[in-house]
N, CA, C and O of each residue as an XYZ file, in Angstrom:
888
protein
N      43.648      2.485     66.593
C      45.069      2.366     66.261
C      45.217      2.085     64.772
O      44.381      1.473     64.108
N      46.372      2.595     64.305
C      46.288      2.908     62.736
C      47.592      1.792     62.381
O      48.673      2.381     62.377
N      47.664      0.800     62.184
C      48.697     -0.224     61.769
C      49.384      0.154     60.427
O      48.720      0.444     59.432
N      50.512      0.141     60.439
C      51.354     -0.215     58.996
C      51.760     -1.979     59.156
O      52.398     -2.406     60.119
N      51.262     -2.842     58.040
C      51.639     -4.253     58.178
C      52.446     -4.449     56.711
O      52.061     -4.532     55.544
N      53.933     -4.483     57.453
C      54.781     -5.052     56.291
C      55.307     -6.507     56.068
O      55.995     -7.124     56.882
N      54.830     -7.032     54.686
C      55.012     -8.502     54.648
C      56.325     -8.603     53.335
O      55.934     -8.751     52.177
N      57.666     -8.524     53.580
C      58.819     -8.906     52.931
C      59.308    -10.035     52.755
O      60.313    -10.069     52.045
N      58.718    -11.521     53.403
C      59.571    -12.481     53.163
C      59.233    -13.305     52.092
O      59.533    -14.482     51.893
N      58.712    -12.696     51.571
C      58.866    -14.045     50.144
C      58.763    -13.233     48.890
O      58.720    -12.011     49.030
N      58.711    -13.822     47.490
C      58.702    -13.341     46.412
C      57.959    -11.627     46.142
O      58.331    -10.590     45.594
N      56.577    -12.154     46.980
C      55.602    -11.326     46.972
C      55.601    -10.371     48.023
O      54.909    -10.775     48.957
N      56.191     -9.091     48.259
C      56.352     -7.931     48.958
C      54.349     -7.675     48.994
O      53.483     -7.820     48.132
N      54.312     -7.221     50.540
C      53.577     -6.092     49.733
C      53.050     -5.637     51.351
O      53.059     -6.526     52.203
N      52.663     -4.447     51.682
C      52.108     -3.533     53.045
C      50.721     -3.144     52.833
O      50.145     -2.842     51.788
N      50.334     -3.206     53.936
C      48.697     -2.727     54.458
C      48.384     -2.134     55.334
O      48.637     -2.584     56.451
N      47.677     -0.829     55.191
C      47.027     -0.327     56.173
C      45.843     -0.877     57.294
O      44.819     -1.341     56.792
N      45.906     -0.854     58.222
C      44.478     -1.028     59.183
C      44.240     -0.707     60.095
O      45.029     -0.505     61.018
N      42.875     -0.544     60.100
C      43.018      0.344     61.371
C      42.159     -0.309     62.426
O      41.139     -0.817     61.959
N      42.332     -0.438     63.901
C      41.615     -0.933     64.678
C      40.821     -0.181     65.243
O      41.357      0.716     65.894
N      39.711     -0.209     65.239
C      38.721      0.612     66.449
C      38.115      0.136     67.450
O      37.157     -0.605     67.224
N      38.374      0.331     68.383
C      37.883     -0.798     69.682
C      38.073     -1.635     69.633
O      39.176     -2.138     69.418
N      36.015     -2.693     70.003
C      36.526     -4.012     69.776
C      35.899     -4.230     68.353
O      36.399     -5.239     67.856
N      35.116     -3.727     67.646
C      34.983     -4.119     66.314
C      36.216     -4.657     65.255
O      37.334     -4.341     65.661
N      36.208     -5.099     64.504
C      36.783     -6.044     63.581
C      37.604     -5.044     62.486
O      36.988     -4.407     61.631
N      39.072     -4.993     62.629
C      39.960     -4.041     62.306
C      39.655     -3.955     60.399
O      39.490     -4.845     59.566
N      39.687     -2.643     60.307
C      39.009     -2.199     59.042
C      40.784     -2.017     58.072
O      41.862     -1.557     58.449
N      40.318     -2.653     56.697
C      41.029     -2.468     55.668
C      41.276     -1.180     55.326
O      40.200     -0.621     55.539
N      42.097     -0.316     54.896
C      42.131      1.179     54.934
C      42.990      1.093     53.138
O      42.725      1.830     52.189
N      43.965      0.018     53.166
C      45.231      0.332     51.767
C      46.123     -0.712     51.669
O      46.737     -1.241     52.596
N      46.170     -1.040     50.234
C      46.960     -2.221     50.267
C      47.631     -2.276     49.244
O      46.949     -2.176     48.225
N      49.092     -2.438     49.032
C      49.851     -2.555     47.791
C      50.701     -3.571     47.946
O      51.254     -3.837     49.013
N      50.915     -4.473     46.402
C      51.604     -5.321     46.532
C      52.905     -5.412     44.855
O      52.526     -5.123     43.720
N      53.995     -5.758     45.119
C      54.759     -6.463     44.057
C      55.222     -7.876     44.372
O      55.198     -8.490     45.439
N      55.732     -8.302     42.932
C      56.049     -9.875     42.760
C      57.505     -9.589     41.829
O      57.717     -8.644     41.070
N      58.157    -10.419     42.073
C      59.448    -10.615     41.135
C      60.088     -9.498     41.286
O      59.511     -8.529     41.781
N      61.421     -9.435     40.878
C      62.506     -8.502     40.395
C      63.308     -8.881     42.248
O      62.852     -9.439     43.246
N      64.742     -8.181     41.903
C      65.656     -8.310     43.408
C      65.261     -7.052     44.497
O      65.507     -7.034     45.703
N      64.412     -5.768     43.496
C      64.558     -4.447     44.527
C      63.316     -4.482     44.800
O      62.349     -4.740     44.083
N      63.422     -4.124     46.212
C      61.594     -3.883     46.838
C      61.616     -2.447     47.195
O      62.290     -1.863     48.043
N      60.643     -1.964     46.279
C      60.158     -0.482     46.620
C      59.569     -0.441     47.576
O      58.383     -0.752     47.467
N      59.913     -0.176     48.509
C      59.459     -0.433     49.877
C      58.547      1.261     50.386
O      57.345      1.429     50.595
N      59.591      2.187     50.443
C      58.153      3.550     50.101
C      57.573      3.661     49.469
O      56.496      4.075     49.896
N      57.631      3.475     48.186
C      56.579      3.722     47.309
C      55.380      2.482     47.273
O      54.412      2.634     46.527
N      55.511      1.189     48.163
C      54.491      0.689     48.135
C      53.607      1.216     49.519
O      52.407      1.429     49.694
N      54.829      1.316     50.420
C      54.167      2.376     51.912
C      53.280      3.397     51.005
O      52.208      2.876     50.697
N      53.436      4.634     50.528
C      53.114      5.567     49.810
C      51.787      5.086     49.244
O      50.658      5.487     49.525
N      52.180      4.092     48.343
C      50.714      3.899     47.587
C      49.793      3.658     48.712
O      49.039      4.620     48.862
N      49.622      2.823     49.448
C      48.678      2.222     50.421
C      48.281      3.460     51.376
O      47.079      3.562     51.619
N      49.108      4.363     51.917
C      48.986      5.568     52.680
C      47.418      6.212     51.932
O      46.336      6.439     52.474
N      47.870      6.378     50.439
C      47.053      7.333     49.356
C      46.142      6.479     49.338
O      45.328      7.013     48.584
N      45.700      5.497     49.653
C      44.256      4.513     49.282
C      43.531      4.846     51.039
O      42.328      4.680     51.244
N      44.183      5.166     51.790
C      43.879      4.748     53.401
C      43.692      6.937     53.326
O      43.332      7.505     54.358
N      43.940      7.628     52.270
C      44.323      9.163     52.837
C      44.418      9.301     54.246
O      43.704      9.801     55.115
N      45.875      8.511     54.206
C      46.176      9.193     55.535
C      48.083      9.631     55.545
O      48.683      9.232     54.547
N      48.720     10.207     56.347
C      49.888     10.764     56.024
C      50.721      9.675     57.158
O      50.164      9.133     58.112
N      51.894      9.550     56.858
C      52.836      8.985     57.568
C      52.694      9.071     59.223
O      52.751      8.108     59.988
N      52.488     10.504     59.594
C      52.488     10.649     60.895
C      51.202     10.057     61.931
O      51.024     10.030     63.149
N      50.154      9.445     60.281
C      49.043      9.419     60.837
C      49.285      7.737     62.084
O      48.836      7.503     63.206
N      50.042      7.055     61.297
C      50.274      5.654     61.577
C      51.027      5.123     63.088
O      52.182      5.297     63.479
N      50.282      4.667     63.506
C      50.261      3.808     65.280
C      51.199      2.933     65.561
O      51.702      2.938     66.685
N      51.553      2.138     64.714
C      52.115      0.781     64.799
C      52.767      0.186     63.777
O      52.069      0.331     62.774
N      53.542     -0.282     63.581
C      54.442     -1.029     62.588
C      54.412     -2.382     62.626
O      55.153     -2.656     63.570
N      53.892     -3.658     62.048
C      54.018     -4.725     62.027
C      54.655     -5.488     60.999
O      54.265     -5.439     59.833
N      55.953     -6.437     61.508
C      56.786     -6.604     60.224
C      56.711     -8.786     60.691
O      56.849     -9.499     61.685
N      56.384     -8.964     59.078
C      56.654    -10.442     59.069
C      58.279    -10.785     59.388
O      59.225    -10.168     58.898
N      58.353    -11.668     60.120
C      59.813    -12.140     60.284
C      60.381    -12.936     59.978
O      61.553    -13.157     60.283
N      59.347    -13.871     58.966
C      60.308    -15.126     58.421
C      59.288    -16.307     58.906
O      58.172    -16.393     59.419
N      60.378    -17.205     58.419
C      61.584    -17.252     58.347
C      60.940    -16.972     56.457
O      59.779    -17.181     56.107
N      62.064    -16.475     55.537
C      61.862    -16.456     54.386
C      63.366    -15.239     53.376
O      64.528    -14.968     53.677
N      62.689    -14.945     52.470
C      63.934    -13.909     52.419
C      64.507    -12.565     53.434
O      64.121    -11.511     53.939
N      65.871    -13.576     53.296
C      66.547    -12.716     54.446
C      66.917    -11.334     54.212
O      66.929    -10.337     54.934
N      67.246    -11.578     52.873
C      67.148     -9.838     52.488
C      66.183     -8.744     52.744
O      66.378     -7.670     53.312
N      65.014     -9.264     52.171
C      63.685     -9.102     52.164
C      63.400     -8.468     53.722
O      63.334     -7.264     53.972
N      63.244     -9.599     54.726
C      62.947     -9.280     55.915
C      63.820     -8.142     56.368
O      63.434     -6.973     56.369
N      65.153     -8.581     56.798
C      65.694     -7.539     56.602
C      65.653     -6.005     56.380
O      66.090     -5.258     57.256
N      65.176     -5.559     55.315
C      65.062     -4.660     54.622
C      63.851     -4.075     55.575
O      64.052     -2.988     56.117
N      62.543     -4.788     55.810
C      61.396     -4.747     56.462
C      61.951     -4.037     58.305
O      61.561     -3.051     58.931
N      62.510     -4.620     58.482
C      63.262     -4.720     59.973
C      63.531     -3.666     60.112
O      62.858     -3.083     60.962
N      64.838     -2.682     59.247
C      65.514     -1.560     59.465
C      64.239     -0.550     58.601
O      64.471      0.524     59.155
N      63.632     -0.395     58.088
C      62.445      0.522     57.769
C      61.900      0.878     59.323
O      61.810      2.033     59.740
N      61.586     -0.198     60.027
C      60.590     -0.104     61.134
C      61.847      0.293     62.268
O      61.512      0.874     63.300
N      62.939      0.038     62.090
C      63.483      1.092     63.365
C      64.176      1.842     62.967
O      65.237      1.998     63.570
N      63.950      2.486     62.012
C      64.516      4.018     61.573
C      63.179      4.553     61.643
O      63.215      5.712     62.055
N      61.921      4.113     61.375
C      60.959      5.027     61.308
C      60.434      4.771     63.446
O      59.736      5.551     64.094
N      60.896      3.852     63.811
C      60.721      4.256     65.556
C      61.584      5.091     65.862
O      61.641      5.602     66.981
N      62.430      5.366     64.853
C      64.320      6.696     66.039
C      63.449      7.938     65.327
O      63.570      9.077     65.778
N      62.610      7.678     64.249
C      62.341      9.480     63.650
C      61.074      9.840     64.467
O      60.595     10.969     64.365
N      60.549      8.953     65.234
C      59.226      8.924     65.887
C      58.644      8.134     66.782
O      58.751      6.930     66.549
N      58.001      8.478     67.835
C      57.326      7.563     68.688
C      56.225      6.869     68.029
O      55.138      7.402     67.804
N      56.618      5.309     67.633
C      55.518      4.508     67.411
C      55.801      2.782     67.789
O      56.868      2.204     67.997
N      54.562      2.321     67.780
C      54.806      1.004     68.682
C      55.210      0.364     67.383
O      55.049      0.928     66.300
N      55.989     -1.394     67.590
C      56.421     -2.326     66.644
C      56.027     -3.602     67.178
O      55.895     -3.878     68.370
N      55.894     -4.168     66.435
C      55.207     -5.556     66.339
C      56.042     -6.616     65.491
O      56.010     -6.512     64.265
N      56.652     -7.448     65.978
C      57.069     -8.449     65.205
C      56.178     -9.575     64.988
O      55.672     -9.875     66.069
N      55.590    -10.666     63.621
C      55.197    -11.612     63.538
C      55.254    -12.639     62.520
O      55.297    -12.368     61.320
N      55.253    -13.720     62.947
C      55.755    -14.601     62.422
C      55.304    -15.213     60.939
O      54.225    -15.805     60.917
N      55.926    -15.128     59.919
C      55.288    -14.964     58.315
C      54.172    -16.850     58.678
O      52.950    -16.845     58.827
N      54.725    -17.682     58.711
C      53.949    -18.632     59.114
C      52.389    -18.602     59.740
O      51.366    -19.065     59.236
N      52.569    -17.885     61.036
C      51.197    -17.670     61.671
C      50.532    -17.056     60.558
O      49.377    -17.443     60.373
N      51.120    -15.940     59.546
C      50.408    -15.305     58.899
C      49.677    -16.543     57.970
O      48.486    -16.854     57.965
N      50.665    -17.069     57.281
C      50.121    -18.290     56.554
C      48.565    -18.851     57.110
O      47.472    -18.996     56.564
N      49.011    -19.040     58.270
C      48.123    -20.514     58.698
C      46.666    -19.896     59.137
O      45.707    -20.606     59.438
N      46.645    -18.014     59.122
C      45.337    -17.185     59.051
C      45.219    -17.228     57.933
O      44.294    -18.036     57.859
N      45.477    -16.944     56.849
C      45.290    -17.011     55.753
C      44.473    -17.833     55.376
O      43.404    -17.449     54.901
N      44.921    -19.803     55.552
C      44.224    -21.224     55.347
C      43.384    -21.067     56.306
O      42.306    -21.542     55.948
N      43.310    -20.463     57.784
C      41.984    -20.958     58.389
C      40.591    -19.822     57.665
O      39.373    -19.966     57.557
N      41.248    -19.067     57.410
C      40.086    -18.227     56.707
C      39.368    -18.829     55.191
O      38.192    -18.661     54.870
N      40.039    -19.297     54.676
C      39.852    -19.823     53.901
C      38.360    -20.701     53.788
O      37.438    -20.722     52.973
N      38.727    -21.553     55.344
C      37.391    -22.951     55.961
C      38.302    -24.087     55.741
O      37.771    -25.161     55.455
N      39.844    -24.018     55.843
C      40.399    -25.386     55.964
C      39.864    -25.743     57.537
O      39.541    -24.940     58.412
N      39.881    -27.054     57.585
C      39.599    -27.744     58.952
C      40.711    -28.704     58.752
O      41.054    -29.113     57.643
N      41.435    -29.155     60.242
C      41.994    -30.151     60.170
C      43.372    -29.664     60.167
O      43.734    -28.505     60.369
N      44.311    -30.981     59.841
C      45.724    -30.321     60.061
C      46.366    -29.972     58.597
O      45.913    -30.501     57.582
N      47.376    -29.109     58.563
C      48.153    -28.609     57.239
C      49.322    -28.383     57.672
O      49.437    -27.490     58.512
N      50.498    -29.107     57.236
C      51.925    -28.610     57.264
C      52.182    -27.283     56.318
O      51.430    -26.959     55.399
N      53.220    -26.666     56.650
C      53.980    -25.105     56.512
C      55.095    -25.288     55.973
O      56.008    -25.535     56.760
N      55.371    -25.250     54.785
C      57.088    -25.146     54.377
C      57.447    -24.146     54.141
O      56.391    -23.514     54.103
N      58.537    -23.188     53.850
C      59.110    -22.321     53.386
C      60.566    -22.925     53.085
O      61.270    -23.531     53.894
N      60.870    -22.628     51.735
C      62.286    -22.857     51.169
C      63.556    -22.500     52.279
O      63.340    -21.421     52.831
N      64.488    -22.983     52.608
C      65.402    -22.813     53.278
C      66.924    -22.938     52.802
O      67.940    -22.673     53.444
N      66.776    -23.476     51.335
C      67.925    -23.243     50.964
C      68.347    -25.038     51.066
O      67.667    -25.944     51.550
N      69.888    -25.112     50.330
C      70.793    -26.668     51.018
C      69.852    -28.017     50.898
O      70.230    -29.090     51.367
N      68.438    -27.837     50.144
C      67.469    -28.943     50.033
C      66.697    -29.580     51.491
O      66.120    -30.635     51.756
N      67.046    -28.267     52.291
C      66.202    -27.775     53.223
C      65.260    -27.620     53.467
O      64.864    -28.222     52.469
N      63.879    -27.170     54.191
C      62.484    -26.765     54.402
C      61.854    -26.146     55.664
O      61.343    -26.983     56.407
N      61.774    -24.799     56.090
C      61.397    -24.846     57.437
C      60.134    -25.478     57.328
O      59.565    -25.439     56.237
N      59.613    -26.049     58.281
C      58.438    -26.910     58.450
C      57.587    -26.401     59.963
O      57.977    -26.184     61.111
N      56.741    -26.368     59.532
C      55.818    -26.692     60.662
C      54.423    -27.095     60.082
O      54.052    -26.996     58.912
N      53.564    -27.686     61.423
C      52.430    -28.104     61.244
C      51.125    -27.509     62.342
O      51.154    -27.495     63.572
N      50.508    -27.249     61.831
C      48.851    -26.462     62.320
C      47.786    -27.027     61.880
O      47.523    -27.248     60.698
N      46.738    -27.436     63.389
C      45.326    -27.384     63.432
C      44.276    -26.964     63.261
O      44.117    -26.262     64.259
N      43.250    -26.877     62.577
C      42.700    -26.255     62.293
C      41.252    -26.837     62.592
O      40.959    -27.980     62.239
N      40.275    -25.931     63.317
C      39.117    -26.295     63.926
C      38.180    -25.245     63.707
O      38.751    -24.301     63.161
N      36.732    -24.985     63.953
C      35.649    -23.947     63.920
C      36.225    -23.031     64.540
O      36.306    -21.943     63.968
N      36.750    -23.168     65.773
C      36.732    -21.785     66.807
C      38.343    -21.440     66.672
O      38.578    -20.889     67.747
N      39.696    -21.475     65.848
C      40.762    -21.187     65.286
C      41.328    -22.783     65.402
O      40.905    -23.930     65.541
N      43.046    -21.749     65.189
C      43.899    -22.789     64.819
C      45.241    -22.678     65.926
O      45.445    -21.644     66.562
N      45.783    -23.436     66.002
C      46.890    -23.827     66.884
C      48.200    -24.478     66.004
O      48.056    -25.095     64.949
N      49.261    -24.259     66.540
C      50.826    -24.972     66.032
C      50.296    -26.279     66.979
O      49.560    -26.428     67.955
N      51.063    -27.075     66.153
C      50.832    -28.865     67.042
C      52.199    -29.070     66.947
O      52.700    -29.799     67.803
N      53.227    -28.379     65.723
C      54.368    -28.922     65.631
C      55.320    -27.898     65.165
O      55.424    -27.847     63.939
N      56.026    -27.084     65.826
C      57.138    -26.287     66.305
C      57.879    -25.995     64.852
O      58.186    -26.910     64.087
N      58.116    -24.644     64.585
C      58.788    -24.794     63.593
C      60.239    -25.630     63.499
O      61.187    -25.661     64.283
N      60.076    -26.113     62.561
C      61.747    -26.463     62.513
C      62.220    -27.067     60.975
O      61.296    -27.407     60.237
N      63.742    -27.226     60.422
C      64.558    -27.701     59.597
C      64.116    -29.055     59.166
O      64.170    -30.029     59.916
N      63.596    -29.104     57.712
C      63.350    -30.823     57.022
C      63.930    -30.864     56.058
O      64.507    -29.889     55.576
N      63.903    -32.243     55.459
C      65.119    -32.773     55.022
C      63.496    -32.527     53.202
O      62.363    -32.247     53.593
N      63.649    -32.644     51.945
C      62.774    -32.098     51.218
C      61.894    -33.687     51.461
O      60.680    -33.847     51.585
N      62.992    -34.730     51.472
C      62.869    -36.173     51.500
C      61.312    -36.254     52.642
O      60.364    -36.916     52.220
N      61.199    -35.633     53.869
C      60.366    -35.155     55.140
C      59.093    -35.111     54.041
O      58.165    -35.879     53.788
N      59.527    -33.847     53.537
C      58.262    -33.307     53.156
C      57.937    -33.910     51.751
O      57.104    -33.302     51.078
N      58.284    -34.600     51.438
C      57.718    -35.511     50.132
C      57.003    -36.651     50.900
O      56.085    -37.285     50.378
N      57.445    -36.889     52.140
C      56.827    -37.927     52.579
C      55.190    -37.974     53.438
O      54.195    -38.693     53.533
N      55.719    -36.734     53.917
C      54.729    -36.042     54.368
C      53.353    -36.139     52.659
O      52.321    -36.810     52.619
N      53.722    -35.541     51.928
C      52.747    -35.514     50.846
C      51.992    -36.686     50.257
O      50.814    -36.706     49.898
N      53.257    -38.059     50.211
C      52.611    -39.103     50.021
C      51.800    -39.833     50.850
O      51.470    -40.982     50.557
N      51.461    -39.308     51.812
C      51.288    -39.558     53.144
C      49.632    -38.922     52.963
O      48.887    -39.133     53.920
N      49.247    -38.410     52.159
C      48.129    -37.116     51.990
C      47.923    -36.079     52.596
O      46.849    -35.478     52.572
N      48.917    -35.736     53.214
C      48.927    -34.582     53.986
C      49.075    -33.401     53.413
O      49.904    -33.386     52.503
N      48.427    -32.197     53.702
C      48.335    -30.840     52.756
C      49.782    -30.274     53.750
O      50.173    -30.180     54.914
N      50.269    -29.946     52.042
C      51.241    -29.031     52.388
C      51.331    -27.381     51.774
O      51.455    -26.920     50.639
N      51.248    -26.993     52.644
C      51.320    -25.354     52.064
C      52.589    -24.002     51.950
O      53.436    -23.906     52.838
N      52.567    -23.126     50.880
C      53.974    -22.841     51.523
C      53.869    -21.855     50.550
O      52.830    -21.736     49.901
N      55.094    -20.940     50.332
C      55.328    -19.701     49.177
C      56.387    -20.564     47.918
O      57.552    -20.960     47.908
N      55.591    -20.569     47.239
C      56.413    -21.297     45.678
C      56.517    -22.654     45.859
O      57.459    -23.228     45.314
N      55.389    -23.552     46.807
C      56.393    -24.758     46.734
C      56.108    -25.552     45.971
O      56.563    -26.694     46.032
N      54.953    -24.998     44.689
C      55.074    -26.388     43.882
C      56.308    -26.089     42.659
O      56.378    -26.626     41.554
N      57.132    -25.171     43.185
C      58.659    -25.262     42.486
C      58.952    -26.578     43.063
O      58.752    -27.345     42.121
N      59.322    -27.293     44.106
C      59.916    -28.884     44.308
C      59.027    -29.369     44.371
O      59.161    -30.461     43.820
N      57.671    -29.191     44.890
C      56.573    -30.299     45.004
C      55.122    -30.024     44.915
O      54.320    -29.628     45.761
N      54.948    -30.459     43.187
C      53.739    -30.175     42.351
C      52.444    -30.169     42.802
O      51.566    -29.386     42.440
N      52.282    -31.600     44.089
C      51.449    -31.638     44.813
C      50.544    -30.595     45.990
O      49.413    -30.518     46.470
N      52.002    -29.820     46.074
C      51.372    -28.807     47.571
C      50.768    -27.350     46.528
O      50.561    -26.915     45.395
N      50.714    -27.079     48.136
C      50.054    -25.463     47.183
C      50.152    -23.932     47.619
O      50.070    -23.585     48.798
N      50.311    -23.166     46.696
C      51.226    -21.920     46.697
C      50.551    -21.546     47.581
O      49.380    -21.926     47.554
N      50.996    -20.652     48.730
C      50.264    -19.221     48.995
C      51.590    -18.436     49.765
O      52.634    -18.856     50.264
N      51.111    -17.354     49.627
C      52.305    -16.291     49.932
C      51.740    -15.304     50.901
O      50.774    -14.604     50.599
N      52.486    -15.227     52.359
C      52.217    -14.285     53.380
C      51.689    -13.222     52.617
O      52.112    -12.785     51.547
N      50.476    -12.759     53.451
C      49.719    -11.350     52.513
C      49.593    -10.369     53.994
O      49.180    -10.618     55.126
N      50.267     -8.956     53.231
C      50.039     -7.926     54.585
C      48.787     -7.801     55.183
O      48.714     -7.825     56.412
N      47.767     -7.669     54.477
C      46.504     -7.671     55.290
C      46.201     -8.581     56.356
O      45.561     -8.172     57.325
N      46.658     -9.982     56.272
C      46.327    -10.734     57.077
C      47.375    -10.448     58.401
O      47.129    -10.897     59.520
N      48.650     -9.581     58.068
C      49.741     -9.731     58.998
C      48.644     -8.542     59.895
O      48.381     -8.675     61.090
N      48.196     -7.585     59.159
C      47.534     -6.293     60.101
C      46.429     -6.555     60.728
O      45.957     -5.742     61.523
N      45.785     -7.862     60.438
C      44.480     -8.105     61.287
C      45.348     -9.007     62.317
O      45.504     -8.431     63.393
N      45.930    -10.249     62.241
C      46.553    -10.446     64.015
C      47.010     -9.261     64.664
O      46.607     -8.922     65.776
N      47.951     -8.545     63.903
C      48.452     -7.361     64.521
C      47.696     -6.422     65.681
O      48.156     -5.847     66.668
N      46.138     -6.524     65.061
C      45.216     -5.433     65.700
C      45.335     -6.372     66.751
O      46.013     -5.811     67.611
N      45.024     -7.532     67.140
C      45.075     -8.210     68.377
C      46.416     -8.513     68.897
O      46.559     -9.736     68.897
N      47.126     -8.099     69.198
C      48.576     -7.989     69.405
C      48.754     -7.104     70.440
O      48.490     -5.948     70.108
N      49.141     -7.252     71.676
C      50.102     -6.333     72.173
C      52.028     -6.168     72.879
O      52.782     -5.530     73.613
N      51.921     -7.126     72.084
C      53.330     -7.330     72.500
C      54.546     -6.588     71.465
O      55.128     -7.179     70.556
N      54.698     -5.528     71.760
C      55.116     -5.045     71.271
C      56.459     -4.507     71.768
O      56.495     -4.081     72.923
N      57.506     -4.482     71.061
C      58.799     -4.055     71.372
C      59.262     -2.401     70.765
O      58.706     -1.374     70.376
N      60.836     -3.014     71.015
C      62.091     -1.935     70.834
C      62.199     -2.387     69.373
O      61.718     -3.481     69.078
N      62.917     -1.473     68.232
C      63.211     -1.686     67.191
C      64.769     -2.715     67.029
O      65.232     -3.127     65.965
N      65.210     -2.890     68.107
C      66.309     -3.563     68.323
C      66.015     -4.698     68.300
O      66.575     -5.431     67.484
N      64.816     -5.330     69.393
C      64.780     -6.431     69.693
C      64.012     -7.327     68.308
O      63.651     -8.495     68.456
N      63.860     -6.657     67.124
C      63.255     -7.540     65.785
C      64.287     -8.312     65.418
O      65.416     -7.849     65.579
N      64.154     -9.423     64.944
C      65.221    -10.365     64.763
C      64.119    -11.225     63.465
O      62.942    -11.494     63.706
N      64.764    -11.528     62.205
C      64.513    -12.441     61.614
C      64.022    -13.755     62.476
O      64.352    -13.703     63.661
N      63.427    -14.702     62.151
C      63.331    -16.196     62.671
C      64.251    -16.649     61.305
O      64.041    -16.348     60.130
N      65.239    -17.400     61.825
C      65.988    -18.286     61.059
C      66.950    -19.295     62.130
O      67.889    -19.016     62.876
N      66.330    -20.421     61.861
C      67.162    -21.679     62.440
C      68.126    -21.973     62.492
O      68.531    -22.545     63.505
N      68.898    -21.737     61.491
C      70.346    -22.228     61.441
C      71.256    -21.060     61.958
O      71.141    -19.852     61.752
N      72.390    -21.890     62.839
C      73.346    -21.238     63.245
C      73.889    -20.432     61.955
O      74.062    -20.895     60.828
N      74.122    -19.079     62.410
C      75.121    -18.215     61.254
C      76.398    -18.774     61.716
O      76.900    -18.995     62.818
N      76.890    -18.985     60.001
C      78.413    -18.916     60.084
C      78.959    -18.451     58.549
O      78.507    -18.457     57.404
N      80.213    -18.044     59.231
C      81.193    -17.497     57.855
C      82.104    -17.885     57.474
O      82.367    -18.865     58.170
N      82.968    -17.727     56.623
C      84.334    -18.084     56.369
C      85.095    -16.075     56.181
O      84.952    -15.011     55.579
N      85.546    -16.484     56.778
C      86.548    -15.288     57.180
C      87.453    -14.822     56.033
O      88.448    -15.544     55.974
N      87.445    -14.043     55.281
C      88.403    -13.977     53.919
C      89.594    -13.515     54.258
O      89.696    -12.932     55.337
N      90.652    -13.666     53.477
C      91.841    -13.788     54.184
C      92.432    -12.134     53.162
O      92.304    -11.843     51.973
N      93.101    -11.362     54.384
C      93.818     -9.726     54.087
C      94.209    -10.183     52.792
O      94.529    -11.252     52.272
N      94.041     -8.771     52.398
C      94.470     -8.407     50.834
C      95.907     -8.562     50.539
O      96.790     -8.267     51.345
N      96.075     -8.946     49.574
C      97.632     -9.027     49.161
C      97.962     -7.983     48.955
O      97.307     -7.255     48.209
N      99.013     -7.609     49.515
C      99.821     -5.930     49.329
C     101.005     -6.382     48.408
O     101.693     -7.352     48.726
N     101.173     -5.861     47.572
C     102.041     -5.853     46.319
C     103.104     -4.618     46.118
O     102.864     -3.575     45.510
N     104.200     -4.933     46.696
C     105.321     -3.169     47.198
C     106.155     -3.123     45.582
O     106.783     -3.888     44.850
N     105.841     -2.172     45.601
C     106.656     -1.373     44.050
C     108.376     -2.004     44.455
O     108.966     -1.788     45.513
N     108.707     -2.514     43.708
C     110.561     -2.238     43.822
C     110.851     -1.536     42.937
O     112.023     -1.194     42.779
């Protein structure tokens, strides 16, 4: 199976090819990444990675898209790629969670032990969670959810590793890392839960709400 793994939620865009073969250990095929600016070239980083993997659009099995929680735009953007390219074609989708990606990332690494998860949330906010980490993998111990920054400063003085995308922007102590597609396409290969392009949904905690703008003023000629 030939994976496309798209990782949009944070600063750092970027997609990977991989491919699974059996049960051997899913092979790197293409990988492109950007940082900064508001627009994500989102084909042309598909494109580049295709041309490193020579393989063509039609060649690709599966779609795996990070879901957050992180930029909503971002994800977003990730979301409707993967079900316009399921309505132009039969292919499977995979939603997963930018976090889990994280916390493969640190166990690969050889962290042991536990590490909290932040991602910026906006309002002096933090989604939070916390993961175990042992020889034979890692496990959630503590559910994502909404902290106060006050949480997670305390958490730090506390010596607890905190990890996250940009967070030594509020707290100098923790330490950067940013969901990377490759790692989203190796859970992916072990994945079968796979959906409808409908059923992808960002992860974001907070209730949506709006303020309703009020009809245009109509202004009649006398």
């Amino acid at each position: 199976m030939k994976i496309l793994a798209v990782e949009f939620s944070s600063e750092q865009r970027s997609v990977a090819i991989v491919e699974k073969q059996s049960d051997l250990n899913p092979i790197m095929r293409g990988f492109a990444t950007e940082t900064g600016g508001r627009n994500t070239h989102a084909i042309a980083l598909i494109d580049d990675a295709l041309r490193q993997a020579q393989m063509e659009r039609e060649s690709i099995d599966c779609i795996a898209i990070g879901l957050g929680p992180g930029s909503y735009t971002g994800i977003r953007s990730a979301i409707a790629l993967a079900q316009g390219w399921q309505l132009g074609c039969e292919i499977k989708l995979l939603g997963i969670g930018s976090v889990d990606c994280l916390a493969a990332q640190v166990f690969a690494t050889g962290v042991r032990g536990d590490a909290n998860f932040i991602v910026d949330a906006q309002r002096n906010e933090f989604y939070l969670a916390k993961y175990s980490f042992a020889e034979d993998g890692f496990h959630e111990v503590e559910p994502l959810n909404l902290a106060s920054s006050t949480e997670v400063e305390l958490r730090i003085a506390a010596g607890q590793l905190v990890i996250g995308p940009e967070s030594k922007r509020k707290f100098p102590s923790a330490t950067d890392l940013m969901p990377d597609a490759r790692t989203l396409g190796q859970l992916a290969s072990g994945n079968s839960k796979f959906v409808l392009g409908e059923q992808l949904e960002p992860i974001y905690l907070r209730e949506i709400s709006f303020v309703k703008a009020p009809p245009p003023r109509v202004i009649l000629d006398r």
